[in-house]
C-alpha positions as semicolon CSV with decimal commas, in nm:
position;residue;x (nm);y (nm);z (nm)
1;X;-3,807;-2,623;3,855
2;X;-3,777;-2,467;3,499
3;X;-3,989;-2,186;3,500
4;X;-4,196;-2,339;3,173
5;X;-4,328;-2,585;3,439
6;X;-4,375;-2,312;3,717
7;X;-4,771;-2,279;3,629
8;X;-4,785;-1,988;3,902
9;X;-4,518;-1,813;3,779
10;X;-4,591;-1,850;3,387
11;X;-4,987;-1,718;3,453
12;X;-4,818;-1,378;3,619
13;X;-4,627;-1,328;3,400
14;X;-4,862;-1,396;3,092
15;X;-5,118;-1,151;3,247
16;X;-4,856;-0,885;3,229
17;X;-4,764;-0,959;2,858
18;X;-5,112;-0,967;2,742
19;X;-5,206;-0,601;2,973
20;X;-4,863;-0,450;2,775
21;X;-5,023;-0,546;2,488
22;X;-5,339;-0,436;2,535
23;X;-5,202;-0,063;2,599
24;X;-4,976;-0,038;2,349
25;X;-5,068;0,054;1,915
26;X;-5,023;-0,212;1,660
27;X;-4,667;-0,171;1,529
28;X;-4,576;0,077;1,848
29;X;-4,263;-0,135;1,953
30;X;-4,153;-0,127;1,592
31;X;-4,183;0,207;1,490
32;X;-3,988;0,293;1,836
33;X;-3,708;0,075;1,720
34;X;-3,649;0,230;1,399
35;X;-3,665;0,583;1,545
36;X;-3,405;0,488;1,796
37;X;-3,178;0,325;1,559
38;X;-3,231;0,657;1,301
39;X;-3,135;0,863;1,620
40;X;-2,851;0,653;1,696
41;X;-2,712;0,744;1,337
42;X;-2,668;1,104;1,398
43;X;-2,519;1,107;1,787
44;X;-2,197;0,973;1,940
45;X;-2,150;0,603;2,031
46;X;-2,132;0,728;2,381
47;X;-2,496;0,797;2,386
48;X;-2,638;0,463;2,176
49;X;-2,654;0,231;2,516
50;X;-2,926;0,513;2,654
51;X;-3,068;0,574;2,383
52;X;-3,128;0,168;2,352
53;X;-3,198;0,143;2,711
54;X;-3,453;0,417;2,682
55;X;-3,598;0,243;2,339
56;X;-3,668;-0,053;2,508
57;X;-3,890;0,111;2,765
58;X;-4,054;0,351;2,543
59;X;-4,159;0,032;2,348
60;X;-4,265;-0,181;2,631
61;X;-4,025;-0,407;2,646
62;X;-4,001;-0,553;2,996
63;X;-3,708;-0,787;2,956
64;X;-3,472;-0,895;2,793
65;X;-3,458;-1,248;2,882
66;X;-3,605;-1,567;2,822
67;X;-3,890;-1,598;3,041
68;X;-3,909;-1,940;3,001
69;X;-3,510;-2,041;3,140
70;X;-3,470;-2,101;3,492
71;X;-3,210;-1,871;3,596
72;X;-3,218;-1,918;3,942
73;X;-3,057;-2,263;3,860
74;X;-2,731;-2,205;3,886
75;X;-2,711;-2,103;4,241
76;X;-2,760;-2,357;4,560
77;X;-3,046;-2,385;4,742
78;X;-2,972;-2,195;4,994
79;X;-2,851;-1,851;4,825
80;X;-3,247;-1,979;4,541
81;X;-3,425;-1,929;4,863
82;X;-3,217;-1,639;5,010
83;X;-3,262;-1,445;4,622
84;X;-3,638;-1,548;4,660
85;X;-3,693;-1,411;4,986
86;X;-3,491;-1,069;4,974
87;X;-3,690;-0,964;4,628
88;X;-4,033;-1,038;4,780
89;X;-3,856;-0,792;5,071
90;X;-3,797;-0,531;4,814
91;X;-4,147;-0,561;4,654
92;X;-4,297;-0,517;4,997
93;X;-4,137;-0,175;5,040
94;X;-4,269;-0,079;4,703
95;X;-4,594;-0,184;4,820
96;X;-4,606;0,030;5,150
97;X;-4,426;0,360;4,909
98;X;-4,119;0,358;5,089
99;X;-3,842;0,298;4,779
100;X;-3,662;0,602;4,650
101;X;-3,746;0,498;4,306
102;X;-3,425;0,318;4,184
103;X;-3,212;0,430;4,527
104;X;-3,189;0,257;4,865
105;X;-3,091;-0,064;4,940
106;X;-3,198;-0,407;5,118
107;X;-2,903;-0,662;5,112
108;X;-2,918;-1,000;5,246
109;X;-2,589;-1,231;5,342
110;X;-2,539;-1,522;5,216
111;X;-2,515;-1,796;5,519
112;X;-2,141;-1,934;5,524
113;X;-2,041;-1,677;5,334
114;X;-1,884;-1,289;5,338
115;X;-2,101;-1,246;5,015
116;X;-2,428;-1,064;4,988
117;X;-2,665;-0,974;4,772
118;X;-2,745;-0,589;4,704
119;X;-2,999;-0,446;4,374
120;X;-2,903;-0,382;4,067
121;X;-2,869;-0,003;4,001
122;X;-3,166;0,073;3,746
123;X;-3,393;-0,171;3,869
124;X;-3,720;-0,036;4,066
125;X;-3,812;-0,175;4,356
126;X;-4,133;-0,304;4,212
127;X;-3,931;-0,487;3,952
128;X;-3,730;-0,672;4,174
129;X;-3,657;-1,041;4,083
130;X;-3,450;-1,332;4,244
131;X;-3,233;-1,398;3,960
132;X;-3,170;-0,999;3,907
133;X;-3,024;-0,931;4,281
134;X;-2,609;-0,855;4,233
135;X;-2,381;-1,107;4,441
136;X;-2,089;-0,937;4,564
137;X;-1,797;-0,910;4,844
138;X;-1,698;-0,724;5,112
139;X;-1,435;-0,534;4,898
140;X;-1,680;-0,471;4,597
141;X;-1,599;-0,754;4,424
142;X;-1,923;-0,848;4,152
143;X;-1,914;-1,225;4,244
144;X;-2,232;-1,249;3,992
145;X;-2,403;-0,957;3,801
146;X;-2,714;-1,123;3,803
147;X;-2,987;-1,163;3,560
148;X;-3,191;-0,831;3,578
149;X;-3,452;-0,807;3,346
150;X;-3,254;-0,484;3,210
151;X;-2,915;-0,608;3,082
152;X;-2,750;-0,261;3,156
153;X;-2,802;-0,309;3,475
154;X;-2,632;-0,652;3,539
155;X;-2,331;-0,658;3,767
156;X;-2,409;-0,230;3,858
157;X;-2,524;-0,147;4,228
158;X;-2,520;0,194;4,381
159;X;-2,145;0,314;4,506
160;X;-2,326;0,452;4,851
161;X;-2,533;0,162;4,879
162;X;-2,237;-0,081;4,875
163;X;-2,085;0,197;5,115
164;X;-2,307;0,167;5,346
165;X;-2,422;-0,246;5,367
166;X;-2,074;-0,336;5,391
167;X;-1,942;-0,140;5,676
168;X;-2,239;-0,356;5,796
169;X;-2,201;-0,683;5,713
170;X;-1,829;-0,647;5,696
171;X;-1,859;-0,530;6,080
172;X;-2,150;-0,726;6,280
173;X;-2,123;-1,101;6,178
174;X;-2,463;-1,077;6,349
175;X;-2,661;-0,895;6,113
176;X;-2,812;-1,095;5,804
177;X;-2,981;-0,877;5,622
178;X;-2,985;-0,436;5,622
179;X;-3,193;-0,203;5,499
180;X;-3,154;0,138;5,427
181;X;-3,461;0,409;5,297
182;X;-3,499;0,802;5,268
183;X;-3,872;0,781;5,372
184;X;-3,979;1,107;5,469
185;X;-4,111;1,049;5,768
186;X;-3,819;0,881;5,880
187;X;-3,587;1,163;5,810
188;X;-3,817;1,432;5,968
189;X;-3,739;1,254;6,298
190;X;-3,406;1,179;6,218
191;X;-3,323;1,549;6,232
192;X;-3,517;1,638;6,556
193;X;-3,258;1,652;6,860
194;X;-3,454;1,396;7,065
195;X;-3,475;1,135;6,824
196;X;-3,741;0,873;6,793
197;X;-4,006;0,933;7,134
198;X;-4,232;0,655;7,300
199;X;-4,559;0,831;7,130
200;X;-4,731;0,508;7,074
201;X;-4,729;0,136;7,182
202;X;-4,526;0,045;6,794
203;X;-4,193;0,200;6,996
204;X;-4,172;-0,069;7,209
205;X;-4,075;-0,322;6,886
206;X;-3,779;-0,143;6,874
207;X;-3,488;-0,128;7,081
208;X;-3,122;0,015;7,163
209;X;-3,169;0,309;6,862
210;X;-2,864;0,482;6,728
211;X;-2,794;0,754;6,606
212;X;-2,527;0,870;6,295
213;X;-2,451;1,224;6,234
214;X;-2,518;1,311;5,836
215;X;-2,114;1,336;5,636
216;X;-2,260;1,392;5,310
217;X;-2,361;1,141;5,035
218;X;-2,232;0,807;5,173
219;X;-1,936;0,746;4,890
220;X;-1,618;0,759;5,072
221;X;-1,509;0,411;5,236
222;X;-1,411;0,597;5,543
223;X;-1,755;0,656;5,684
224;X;-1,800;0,278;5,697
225;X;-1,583;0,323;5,996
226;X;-1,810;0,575;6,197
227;X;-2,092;0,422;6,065
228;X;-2,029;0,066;6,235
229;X;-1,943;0,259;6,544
230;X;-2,219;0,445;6,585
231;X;-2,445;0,148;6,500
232;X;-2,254;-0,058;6,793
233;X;-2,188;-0,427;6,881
234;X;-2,557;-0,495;6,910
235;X;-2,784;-0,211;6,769
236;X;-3,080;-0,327;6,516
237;X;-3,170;0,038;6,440
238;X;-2,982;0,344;6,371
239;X;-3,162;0,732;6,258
240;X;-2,899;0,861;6,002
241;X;-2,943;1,236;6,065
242;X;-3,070;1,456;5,777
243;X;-3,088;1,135;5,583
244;X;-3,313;0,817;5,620
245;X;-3,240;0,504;5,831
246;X;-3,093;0,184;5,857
247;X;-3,266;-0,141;6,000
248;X;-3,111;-0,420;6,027
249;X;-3,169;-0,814;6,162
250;X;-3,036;-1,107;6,255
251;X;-3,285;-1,206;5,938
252;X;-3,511;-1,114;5,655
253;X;-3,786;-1,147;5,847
254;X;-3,648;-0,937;6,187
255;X;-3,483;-0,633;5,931
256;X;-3,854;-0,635;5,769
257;X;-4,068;-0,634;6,074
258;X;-3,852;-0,389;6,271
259;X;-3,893;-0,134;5,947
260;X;-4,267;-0,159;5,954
261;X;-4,237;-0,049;6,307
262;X;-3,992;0,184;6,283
263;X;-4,147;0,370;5,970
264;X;-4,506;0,380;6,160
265;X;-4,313;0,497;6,518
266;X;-4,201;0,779;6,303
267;X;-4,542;0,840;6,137
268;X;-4,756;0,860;6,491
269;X;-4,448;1,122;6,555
270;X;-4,470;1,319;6,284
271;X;-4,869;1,318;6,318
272;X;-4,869;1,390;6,734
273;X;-4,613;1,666;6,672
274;X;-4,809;1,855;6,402
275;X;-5,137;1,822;6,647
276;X;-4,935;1,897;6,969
277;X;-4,831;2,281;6,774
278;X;-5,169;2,311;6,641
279;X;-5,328;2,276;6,950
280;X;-5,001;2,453;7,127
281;X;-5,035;2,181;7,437
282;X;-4,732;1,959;7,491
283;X;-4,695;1,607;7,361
284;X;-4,825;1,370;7,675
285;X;-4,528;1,064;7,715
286;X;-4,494;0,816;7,926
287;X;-4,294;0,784;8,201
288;X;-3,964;0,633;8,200
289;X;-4,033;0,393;8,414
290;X;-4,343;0,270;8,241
291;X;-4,150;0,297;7,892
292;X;-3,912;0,040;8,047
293;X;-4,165;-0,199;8,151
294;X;-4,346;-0,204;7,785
295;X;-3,989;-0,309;7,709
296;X;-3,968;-0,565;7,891
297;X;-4,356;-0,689;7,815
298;X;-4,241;-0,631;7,451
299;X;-3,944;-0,864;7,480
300;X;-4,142;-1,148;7,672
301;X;-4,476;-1,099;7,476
302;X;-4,507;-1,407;7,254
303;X;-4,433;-1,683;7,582
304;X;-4,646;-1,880;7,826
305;X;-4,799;-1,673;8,116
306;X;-4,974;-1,929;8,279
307;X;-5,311;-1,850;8,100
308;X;-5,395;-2,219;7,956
309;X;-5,297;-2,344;7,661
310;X;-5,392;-2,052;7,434
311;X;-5,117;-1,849;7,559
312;X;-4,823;-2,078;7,483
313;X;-4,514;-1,969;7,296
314;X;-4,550;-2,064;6,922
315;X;-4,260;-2,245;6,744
316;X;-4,281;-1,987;6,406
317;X;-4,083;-1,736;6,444
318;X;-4,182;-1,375;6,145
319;X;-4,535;-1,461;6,113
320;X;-4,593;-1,088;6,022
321;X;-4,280;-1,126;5,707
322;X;-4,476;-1,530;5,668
323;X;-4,802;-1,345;5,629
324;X;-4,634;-1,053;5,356
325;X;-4,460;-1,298;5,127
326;X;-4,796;-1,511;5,108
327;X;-5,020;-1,193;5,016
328;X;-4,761;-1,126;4,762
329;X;-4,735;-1,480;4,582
330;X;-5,137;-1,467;4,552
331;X;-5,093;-1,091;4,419
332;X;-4,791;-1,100;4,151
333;X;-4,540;-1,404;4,171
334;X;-4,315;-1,262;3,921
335;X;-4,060;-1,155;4,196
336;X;-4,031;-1,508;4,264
337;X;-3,758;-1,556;3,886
């Protein structure tokens, strides 16, 4: 559907044309252009792309595109919805304030495919569109650069983040989608020798946590190696010391669901450690043996169990991610270009 017919889409994206307008000076965007290009006179070619990069935002320009071309058109359905799906995931972590502002990664496979889909470096998290995501290979390959609202940052991703979501995908045909943040929380645990503990009932979400030891900024194609062992032939979850962590599922929906868990595991820690030294008492845990059976009620929870009908299993499976993606269409659709 061209986005001129996209009524949902168009009123979003109207509302945020008319509130840039109603911030900005009569003549603002004008008078920014001219001092750019009188700046751009006196400096070295090298610098004139920032400098018009940096133009265009101090004049409020959000995009460079034609807002009213369907760009997603090109692609199949399959990789539409896919593009649709993984920018409403990386709105969602701009929502809940876990994005490194233009850093970290969510990347998404495309089914039938060894391609996936990874951000364009430059873009925020909270700018995020389908058409803007990067399509690329295993070997690094841009298979599309995508139609990011910023045209410097078409067919660009981050060196560490391709680093890291390949050894991935490239690795565990399993895995459909990975996701990778610095939150702090996150990497306070990930530095304390015993690792995520069951502090409250969210732990049980997760299982079979990993661990990888921290080899400095993840450029160098030779940690994918330790990184895909240390993650293992089935691991969903792995701390990467002194850094942040890396979720992953066999879906959108599971990498996004196990995060939320994982990032609020981490919080109760953080939060129970700080009152366990305050009040200098130990931390109270559970036993093992009851920490294995909330496992196992975890990984039965949503079947029958003989209560009536009311307690039958549901056929929807990532009502939590179903639920997200719906608040987020009602809130701001313009992810969804």
């Amino acid at each position: 559907m061209p986005l001129a017919e996209n009524g949902e889409v168009n009123l979003a994206l109207s509302v945020i044309g008319e509130e840039l307008s109603a911030l900005l000076p009569a003549g603002h965007a004008a008078r920014v252009a001219a001092d750019t290009e009188t700046i751009k006179a006196g400096i070295h070619k090298s610098a004139h792309p920032t400098m018009d990069a940096l133009g265009d935002a101090m004049a409020g320009r959000h995009s460079s595109l034609d807002l009213t071309q369907d760009y997603l058109a090109e692609f199949s359905p399959q990789e539409r919805l896919l593009r649709i799906e993984l920018a409403a995931a990386y709105r969602w972590i701009a929502k809940m304030g876990w994005s490194d502002t233009i850093n970290n990664h969510i990347s998404a496979k495309i089914p039938g495919t060894e391609h996936f889909l990874l951000n364009p470096y430059g873009v925020g998290y909270d700018e995020m569109t389908a058409s803007g995501l990067v399509k690329v290979d295993i070997n690094g390959d841009v298979l599309h650069p995508g139609y990011a609202d910023q045209a410097y940052c078409r067919g660009h991703v981050n060196k560490a983040g391709f680093i890291i979501h390949s050894a991935v995908h490239g690795g565990r045909p399993d895995v459909h989608c990975c996701l990778h943040t610095h939150e702090e929380n996150v990497v306070a645990v990930s530095c304390q020798a015993e690792g995520l503990l069951p502090v409250g009932q969210a732990f049980y979400a997760l299982r079979d946590i990993k661990y990888h030891d921290y080899e400095g900024i993840a450029v160098s194609p030779d940690e994918r190696v330790s990184l895909l062992q240390d993650l293992g032939p089935t691991s969903m979850v792995m701390f990467l010391r002194n850094h942040g962590s890396l979720v992953c599922g066999k879906s959108i929906a599971q990498c996004i669901i196990n995060t939320y868990y994982l990032h609020k595991c981490c919080n109760m820690q953080v939060k129970a450690a700080a009152c366990a030294a305050l009040s200098k008492s130990p931390l109270i845990l559970p036993s093992p043996q009851v920490v294995q059976t909330a496992f196992n009620q975890a990984s039965n929870f949503e079947t029958k169990d003989g209560q009536g009908a009311a307690s039958r299993k549901s056929e929807v499976y990532g009502k939590e991610w179903i639920y997200h993606v719906r608040r987020m269409i009602r809130e701001d659709a313009s992810f969804v270009r």
